[in-house]
N, C-alpha and C positions, 0 to 999 in steps of 0.2 A: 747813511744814518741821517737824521735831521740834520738840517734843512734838507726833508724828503721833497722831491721836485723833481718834461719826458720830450724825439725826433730831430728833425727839424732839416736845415739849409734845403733840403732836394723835395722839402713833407711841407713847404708853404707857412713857416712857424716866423719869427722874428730873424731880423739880416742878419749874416756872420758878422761882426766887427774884425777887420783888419786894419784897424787904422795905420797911416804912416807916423812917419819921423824919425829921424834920424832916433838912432838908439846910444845909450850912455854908453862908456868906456867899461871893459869888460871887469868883472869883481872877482875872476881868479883869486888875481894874490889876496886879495883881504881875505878872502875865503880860507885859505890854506894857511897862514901865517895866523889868523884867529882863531882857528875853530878845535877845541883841546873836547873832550868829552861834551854832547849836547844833547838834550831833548827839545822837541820840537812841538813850542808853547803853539793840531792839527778840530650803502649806503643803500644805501639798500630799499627794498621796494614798501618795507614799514619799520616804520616808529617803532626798536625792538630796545628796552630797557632793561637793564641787567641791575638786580639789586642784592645786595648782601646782607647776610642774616647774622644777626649778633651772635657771636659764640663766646659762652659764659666765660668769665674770668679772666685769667693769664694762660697764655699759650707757650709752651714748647716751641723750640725747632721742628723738635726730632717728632710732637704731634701736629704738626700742621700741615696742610693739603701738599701734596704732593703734585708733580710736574704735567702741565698741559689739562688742568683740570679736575682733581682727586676731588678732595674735601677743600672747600672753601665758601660754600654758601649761594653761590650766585644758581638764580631762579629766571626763569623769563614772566614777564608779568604782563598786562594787558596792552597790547602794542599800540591802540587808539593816541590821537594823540590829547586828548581831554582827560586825560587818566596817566600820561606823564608830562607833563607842564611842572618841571624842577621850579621851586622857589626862588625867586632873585635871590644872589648871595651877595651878603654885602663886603667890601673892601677890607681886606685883610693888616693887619697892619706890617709893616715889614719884618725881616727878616733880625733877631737879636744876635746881634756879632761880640762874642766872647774872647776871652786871649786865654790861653794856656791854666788850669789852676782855678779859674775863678767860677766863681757860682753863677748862671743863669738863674733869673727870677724873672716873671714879665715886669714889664713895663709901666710901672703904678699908675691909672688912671686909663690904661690905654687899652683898648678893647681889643680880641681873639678871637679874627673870624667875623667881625663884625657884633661881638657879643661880649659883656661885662664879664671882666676875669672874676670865679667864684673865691672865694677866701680859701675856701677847703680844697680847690682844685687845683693848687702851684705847683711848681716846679717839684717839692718835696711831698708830694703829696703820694699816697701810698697805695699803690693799683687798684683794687676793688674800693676801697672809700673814697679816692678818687670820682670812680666811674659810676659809682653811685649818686654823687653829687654833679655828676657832670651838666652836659647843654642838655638843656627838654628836647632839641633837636640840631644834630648837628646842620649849617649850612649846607646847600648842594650847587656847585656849578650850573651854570647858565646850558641847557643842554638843547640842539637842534629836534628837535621832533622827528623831522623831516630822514633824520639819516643819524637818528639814536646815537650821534658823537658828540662831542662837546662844542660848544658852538665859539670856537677859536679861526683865526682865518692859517692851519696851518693843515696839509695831509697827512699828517701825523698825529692829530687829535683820537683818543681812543674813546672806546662806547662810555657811553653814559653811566653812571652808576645814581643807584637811589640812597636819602638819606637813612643813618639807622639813632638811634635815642642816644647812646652812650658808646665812647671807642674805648673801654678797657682799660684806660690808665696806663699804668707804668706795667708796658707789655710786655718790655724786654732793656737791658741794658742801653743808657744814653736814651728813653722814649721814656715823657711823662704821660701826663693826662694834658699837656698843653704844650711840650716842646719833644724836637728831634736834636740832638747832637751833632753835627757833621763835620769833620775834619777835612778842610780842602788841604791837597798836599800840593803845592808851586813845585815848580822846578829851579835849579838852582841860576842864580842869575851873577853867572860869573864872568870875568872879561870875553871868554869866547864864545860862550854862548849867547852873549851880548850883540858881539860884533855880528853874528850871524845873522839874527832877528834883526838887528838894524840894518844891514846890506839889503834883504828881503822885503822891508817896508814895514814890520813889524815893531816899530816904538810905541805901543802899550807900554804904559808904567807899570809897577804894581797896583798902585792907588785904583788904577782905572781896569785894572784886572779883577779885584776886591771889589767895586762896584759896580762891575758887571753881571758876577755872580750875583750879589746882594737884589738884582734887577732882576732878573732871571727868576732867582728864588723868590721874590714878589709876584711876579706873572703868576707861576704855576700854585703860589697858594692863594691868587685872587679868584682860577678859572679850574683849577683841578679840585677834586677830592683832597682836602687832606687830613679829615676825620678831626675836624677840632684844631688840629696842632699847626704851629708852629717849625722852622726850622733855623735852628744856630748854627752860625756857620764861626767854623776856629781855622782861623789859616795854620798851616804848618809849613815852614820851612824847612826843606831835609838838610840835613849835618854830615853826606857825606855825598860820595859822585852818583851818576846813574848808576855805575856797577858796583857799588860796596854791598854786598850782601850783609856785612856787618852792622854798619852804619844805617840802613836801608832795618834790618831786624827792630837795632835798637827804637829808630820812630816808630816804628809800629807799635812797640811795647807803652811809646807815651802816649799815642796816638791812643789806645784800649783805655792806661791805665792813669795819667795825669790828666787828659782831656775827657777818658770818659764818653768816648765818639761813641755813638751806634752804626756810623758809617764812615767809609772814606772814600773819596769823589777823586781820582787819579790816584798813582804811584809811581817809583821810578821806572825806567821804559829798559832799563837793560840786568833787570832782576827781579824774579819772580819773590826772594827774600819776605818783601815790602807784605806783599799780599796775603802770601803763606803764613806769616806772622800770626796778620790779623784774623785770617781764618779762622789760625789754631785757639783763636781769644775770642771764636764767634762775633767777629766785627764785619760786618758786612766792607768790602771794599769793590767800586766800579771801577777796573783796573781793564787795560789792554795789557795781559801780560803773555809772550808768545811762547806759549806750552801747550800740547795736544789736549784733544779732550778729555781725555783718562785723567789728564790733571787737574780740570776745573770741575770733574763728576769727584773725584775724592774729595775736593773742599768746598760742593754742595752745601748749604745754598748760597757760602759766604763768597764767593767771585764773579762778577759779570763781567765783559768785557764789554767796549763800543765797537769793538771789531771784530774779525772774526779770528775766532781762535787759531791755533800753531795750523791744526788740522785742516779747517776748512781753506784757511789759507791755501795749503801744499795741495789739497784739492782740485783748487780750481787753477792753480798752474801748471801742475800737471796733463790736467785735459788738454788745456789751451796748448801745450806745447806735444803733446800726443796728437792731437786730431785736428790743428790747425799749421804746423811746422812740420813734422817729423817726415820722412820718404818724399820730400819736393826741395826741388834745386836751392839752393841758397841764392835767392835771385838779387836779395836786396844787398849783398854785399859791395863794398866798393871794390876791392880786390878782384879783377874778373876770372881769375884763373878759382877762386873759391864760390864767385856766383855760378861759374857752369859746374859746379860738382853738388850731391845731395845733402844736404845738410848732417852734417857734428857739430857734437853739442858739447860745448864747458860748462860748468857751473863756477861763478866769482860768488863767495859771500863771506858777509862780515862774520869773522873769526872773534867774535867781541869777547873779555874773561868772563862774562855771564853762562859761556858757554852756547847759548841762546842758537848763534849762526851754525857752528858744528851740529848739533842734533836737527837743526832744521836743515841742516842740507843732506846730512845721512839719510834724512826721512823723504827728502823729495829727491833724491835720488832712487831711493828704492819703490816711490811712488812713481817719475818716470819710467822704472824696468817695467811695471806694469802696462806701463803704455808700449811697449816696445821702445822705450828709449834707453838707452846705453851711452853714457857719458864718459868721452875721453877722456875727460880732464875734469878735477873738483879742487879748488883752490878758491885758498880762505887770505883774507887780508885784516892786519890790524893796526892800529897805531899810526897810521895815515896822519890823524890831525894835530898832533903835538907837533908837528914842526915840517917844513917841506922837503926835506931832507930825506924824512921817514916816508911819507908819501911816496914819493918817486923810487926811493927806493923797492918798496912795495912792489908798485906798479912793474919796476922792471921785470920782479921774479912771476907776478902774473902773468903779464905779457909773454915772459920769455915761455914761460909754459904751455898757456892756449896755443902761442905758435907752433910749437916741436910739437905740441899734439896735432895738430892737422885739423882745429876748429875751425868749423864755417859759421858758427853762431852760437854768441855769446850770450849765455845766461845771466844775468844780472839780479840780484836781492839784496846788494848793498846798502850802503845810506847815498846821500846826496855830493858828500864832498869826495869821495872816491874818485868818481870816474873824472872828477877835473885830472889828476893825475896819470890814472889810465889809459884817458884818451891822448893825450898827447905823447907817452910812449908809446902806442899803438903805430900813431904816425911817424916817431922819431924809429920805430923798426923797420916801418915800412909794412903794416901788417892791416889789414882793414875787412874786418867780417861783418856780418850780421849784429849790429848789439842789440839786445831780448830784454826789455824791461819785464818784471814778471812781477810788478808791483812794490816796485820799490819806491824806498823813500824812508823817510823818518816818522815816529810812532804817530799817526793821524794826519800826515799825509801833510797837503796846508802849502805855504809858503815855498818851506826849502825842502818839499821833498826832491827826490830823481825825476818825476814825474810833472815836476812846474814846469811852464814855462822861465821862471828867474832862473832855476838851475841849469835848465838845457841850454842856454847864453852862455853859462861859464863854461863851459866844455869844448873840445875841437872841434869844429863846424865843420871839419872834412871827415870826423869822422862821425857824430851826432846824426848829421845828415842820411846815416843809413840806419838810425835806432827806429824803432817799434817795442808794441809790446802792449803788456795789461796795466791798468790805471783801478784801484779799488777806489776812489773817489768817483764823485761823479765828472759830468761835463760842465766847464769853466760856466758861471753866472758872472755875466756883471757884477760890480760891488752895488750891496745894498738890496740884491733880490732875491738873495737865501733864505731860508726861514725863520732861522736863528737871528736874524737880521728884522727880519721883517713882525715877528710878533713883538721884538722889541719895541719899537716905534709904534705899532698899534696900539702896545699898553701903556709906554711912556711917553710918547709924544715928540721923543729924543731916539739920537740913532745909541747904538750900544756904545760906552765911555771909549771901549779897549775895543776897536775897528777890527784890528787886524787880526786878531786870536777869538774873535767872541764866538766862531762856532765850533771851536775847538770848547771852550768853555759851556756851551750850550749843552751837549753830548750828554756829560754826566749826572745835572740837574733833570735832563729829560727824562732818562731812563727810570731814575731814583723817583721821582714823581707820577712817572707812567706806571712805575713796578706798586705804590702806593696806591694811588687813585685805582687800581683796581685787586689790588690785594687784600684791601678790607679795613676795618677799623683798628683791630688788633694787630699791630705793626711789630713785625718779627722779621728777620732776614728772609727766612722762608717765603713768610707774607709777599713781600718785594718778590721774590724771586715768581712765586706762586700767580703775581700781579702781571707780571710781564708774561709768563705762560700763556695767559692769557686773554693778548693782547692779537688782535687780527695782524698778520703780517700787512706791514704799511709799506710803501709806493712799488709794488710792482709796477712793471710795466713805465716808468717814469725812466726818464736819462740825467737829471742834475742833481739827482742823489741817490746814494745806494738804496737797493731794499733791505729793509730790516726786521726781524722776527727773534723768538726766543721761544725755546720750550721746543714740540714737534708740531709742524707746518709739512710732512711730506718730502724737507728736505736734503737734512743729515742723520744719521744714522744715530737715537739714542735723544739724553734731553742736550740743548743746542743753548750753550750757554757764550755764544757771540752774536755779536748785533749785524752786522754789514753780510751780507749773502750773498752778492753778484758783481761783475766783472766786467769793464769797458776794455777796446782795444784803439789806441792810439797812437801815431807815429810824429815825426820830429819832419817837420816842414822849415826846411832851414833858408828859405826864401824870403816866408809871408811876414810883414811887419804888422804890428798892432803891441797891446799893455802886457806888461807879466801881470802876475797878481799882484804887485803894489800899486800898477798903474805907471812904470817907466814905461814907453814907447823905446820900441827896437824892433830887430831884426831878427826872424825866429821864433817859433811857437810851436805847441802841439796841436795835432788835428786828431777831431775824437769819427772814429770811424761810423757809420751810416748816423749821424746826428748822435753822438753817444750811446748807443743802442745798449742794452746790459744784457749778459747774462750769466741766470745761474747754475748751480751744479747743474750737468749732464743736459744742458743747452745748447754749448760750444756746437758749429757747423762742421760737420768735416769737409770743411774745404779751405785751401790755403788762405792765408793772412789777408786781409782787406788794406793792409799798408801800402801807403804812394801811391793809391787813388783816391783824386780829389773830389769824386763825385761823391755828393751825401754827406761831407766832409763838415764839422764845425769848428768852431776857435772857441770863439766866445758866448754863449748867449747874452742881449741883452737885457730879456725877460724870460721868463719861465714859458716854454714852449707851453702851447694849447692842453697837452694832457698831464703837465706839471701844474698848471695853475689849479691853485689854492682855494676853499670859500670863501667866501667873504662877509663879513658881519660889523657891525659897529661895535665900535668900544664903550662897557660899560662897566662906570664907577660903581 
């Protein structure tokens, strides 16, 4: 996802960073003694311009253009570049932040868009009399000529669109003729979820969480499309844990019907509840929630995700573990009496009460039969983080299992704080296989997923030392050379307030504004979803971020309503010293195999794992390898 960003260490790109130094004292125990329920805060050869044609009045859902291109309006127009030279647009004013309950109204005196608010056009003003009175012309983005994108320095910038007279007013619930609604929903910030982030390096406030967005959502209405409007941002705090289905309903009902959202920007990570709500109240929400895709086509067009759905997920671990694992020696074990034998397979995953990990393991398991894979063993763990007690308890009955079953390698889809427990019964049995990261970690990956470096420290190093497996993120950047990072700073001149979460925070503003800016003037959920359809799938071929698309690109079966589509492979080098992602120096890191290399659906080599060879091997980058790097353009007020 953005920060879209590609090789390197053996491909002549920027040095690996290994730095030394001694490494801090291990954060086990804080880890396991804190951590109670958490989420994880994770061109072409001509000038070709794409412009959209006003369609009269108010729209429908249920009449608007349908997926990867129906009805929507967009034309190609004369590709010279003397005939699309987009108007300067002038500076937006920011983002008006509401609380719960209370009326939006602009800002008396202060211009929309760069343009004098009409008297007739506010907040309450009434869809067609609105848009009748509207702008003579709405602003347009600063657009490249050169490569018909928007002339931002990010690879993720989508085509150009042209201005149109009027965007339709009050087009859809929570949308005027001059503002958007938007409900951001936080995560809960409770002692353990606290202690967690702050172990990890992650001390963002709220304050500086709230003005990150507020920055964010300035960028994208200074440089994108946003037909006139505005957008409000209402934080919500939820009122019960990740997995209250109940609790989790109930915000959503205020979320619709007190706040009045047209959208919501996150939701909790271990209940679909949250989403499904809003659906059923036609509220647009940008959710990662892990349900197949049969579940985000029934609640069309109200659910997007930033990642990739239940399905695409189980997809691409599947292969990986079909046609890069299955019929070859278990070589990477420690145990040598299980490296000289062929590989069996366990599956560990979290048994959360969302139910979530049961259905997603039922489902990849019946996805590996496909592969010819056959699973001796499927065990589920829960309750791990209330106390250490319950962890290790846990951990025995897994352990005791994988063993009697005669596993050479272990599946993993956990979270992050598991296998601290796991692995040290593993060694207290005396049991040492294969561990199979298969993309795990916490919802958006980040800090404290399985997949960090900070986590892979807390774990048994005698037995860590033989982990491998898939990474949905990409390949480590240095801080500061993300994109989410980096458009920040181009437009503010400041790095982002909330360092450590800002491109987890980046995510949901992007998509929302990318699904906009080419969705049209007439803003409906559809519109958004319609937007994103058809958007070019962005950074193939790059390694420090996934590639991203929506709608049909060729690459899943049906309309593709998750963002993240491809796949790194990386092992656990429990040697090399250099920073986790806070920047503590230690001992230990992941290494992303041929420079990060990604791939997607029906990619995968059939040939064994690239793990525990150093050749082509990265850690860190310190810059954006040569076919990650970004355009470049100056900042303009």
């Amino acid at each position: 996802m953005p920060g879209l960003l590609w090789d390197h260490s053996a491909m002549g790109g920027p040095a690996d960073r290994n730095g030394g130094g001694a490494g801090p004292g291990p954060v086990v125990t804080a880890l396991a003694q804190g951590l109670a329920r958490y989420r994880f805060v994770l061109a072409g050869t001509a000038a070709v311009l794409l412009v959209l044609s006003l369609l009269p009045g108010r729209h429908d859902d249920a009449a608007a253009g349908r997926s990867g291109g129906g009805t929507g309006g967009f034309t190609v127009v004369d590709p010279t570049p003397e005939h699309n030279q987009a108007p300067r647009r002038s500076r937006p004013s920011p983002a008006v932040e509401t609380t719960p309950g209370s009326t939006a109204a602009p800002i008396p005196g202060r211009p929309v868009n760069g343009q004098a608010p009409r008297p007739s056009a506010t907040t309450s003003g009434t869809g067609r009399a609105a848009a009748a009175d509207a702008l003579t012309l709405l602003p347009s983005p600063v657009c490249d000529p050169a490569t018909g994108r928007l002339a931002v320095p990010a690879r993720s910038a989508p085509p150009c669109v042209a201005s149109v007279a009027a965007n339709g007013g009050a087009t859809a619930p929570g949308v005027t003729a001059e503002t958007i609604t938007v409900a951001v929903y936080l995560g809960r910030t409770d002692v353990a979820s606290s202690a967690l982030a702050t172990a990890a390096g992650n001390r963002d406030s709220p304050d500086e969480v709230a003005a990150t967005y507020r920055s964010y959502v300035d960028y994208f209405e200074h440089h994108y499309q946003t037909w006139g409007r505005r957008v409000q941002l209402v934080f919500v705090t939820p009122s019960g844990a990740e997995d209250d289905a109940e609790r989790a309903r109930a915000d959503a009902v205020r979320v619709a019907t007190e706040i009045g959202a047209f959208a919501s920007w996150g939701g909790p990570a271990r209940t679909a509840a949250y989403a499904d709500e809003l659906a059923a109240r036609r509220v647009l929400c940008i959710c990662a929630v892990p349900e197949p895709d049969s579940w985000y086509e029934a609640r069309a067009p109200y659910v997007i995700s930033p990642e990739p759905t239940g399905s695409q997920r189980i997809a691409l671990q599947s292969e990986y573990v079909g046609r890069r694992l299955a019929g070859r020696p278990a070589r990477n074990a420690s145990d040598v009496m299980l490296a000289g034998q062929d590989r069996t397979f366990g599956l560990v995953y979290d048994d959360s009460p969302g139910r979530f990990g049961l259905r997603g393991a039922e489902t990849l398991e019946r996805e590996l039969r496909r592969h010819g894979v056959e699973l001796l063993a499927s065990v589920g763990f829960r309750g791990t983080a209330t106390a250490p007690a319950a962890g290790s308890e846990e951990a025995r009955k897994v352990v005791g299992r994988l063993r009697q079953a005669g596993v050479t390698s272990v599946l993993y889809v956990g979270d992050a704080l598991f296998p601290v427990f796991m692995t040290q019964e593993a060694t207290r049995q005396g049991y040492g296989p294969e561990w199979v990261l298969l993309g795990a970690g916490g919802p958006g990956g980040g800090l404290s997923g399985a997949d960090s470096t900070f986590s892979g420290r807390t774990y048994d190093q005698t037995q860590w030392a033989h982990a491998f497996g898939l990474s949905f993120g990409g390949a480590r950047l240095a801080p500061g050379q993300d994109e989410a990072w980096r458009v920040h700073t181009w437009h503010t001149g400041r790095p982002p307030p909330a360092p450590a979460s800002h491109a987890l925070i980046y995510r949901a503003p992007w998509i929302f504004f990318t699904g906009m800016h080419l969705g049209g003037p007439i803003v409906t959920p559809a519109s958004i979803r319609d937007g994103l359809f058809r958007l070019p799938a962005a950074g193939r071929g790059m390694v420090t971020s996934p590639s991203v698309s929506f709608g049909r690109h060729g690459l899943w079966v049906g309309d593709d309503y998750g963002g993240d589509d491809d796949v790194t492979e990386l092992w656990w080098d429990a040697t090399t010293a250099g920073p986790d992602e806070a920047g503590a120096s230690g001992v230990g890191m992941y290494r992303y195999v041929a420079g990060g290399r990604r791939y997607l659906p029906g990619q995968q080599p059939a040939a064994d794992t690239g793990a525990f060879d150093r050749s082509g091997t990265v850690t860190v980058y310190d810059e954006p390898p040569p076919s990650d790097q970004p355009p470049s353009y100056p900042h303009r007020d």
